[in-house]
C-alpha positions in Angstrom: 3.5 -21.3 -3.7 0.6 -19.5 -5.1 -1.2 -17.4 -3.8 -5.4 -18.9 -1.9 -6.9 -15.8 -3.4 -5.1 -15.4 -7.1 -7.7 -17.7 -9.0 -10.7 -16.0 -7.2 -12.6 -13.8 -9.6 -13.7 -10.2 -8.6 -17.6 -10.4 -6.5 -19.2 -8.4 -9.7 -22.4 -8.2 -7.6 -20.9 -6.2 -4.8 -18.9 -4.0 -7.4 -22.0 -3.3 -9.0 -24.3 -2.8 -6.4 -21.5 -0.2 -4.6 -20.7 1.4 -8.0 -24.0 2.1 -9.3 -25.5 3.4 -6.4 -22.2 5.8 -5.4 -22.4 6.4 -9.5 -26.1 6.9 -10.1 -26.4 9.4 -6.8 -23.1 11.0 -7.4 -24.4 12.1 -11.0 -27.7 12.8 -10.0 -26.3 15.5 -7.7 -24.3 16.9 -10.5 -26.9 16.7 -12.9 -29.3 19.0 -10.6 -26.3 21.8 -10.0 -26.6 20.8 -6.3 -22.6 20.2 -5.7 -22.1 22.9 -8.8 -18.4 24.0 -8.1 -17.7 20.9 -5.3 -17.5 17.9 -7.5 -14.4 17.2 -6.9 -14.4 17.3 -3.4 -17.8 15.1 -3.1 -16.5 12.6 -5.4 -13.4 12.2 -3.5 -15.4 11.7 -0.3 -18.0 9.1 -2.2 -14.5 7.2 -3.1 -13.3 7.5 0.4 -16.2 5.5 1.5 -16.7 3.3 -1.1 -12.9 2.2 -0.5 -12.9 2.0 2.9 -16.3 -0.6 2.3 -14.1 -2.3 0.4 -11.9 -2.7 2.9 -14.0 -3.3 5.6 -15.7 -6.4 4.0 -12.1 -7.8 3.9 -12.7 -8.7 -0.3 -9.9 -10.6 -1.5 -7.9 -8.8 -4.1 -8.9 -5.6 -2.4 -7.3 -3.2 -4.7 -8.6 -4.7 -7.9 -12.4 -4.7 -6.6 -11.5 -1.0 -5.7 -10.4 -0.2 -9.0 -13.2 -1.4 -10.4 -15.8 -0.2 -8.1 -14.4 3.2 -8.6 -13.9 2.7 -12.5 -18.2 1.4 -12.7 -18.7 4.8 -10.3 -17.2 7.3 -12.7 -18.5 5.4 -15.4 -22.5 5.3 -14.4 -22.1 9.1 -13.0 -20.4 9.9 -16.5 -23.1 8.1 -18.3 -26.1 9.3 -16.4 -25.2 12.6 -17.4 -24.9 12.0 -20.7 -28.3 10.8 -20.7 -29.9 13.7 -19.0 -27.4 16.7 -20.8 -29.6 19.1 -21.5 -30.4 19.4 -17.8 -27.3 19.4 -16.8 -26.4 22.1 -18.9 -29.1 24.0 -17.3 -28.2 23.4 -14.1 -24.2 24.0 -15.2 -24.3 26.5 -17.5 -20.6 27.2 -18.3 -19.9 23.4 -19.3 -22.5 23.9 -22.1 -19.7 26.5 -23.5 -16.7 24.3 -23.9 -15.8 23.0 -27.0 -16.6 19.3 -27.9 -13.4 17.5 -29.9 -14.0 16.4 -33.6 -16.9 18.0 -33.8 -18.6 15.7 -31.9 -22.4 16.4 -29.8 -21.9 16.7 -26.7 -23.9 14.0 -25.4 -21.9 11.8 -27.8 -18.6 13.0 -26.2 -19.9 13.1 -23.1 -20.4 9.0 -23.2 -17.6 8.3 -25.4 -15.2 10.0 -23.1 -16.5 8.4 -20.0 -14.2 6.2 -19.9 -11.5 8.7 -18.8 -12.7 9.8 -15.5 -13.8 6.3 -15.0 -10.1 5.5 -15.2 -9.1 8.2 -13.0 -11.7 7.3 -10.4 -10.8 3.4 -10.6 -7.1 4.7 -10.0 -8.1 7.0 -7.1 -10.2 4.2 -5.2 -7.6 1.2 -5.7 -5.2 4.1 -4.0 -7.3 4.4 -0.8 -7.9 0.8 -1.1 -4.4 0.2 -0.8 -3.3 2.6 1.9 -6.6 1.8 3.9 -5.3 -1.3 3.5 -2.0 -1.2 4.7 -3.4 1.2 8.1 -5.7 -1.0 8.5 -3.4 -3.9 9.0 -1.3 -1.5 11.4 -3.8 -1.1 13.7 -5.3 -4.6 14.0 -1.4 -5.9 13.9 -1.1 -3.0 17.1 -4.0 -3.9 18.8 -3.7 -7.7 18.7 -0.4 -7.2 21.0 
């Protein structure tokens, strides 16, 4: 028996809407040097969030709108600061110093290998997805005996 939700496409409006806000403020921040040295840890938490909103408005095919939602976050941030790379070089100096493959610009690497961190973001957030997931279920399973 197949599954009520398997022909159900993702809700590309909420995965946009999510992404590219999280996305577009998370490389704004980078962009101005004001989470220089944090990234990581700010981007993590932006995921947390984003995943557990996924979770919370109960989306069918949870993990797959939180892969995507986190793939369109990394990919806006990653784009935005292609865009803008001059200032972010300013504000983040010692990234203007590494080497760009294939002799490529660094703008133009920048955007073609957006993609990447997209990927790794996408993976990240379908991962909270997924365990938020399964403690979620826990505690309503617990709490409705």
């Amino acid at each position: 028996m197949k599954n009520m939700h398997e022909s159900q496409p993702l809700v590309w409006r909420f995965v946009l809407i999510i992404s590219g806000t999280a996305g577009l403020a998370f490389g704004g921040l980078t962009i101005f040097g004001w989470i220089h040295g944090w990234e990581r840890y700010v981007a993590l938490a932006i995921l947390a969030v984003v995943a557990l909103l996924v979770v919370r408005r109960g989306m069918h095919r949870p993990v797959r709108h939180g892969f995507a939602t986190g793939f369109f976050f990394g990919l806006f941030a990653a784009e935005l600061q292609a865009v803008f790379l001059p200032l972010y070089f300013t504000n983040n100096p010692e990234y203007a110093l590494i080497e760009m493959p294939l002799g490529l610009s660094p703008r133009l690497a920048t955007a073609l290998g957006a993609p990447i961190p997209a990927t790794i973001a996408g993976l990240l957030t379908a991962g909270i997805v997924w365990l938020l997931g399964k403690l979620w279920k826990k505690n309503t399973s617990a709490s409705a005996t």
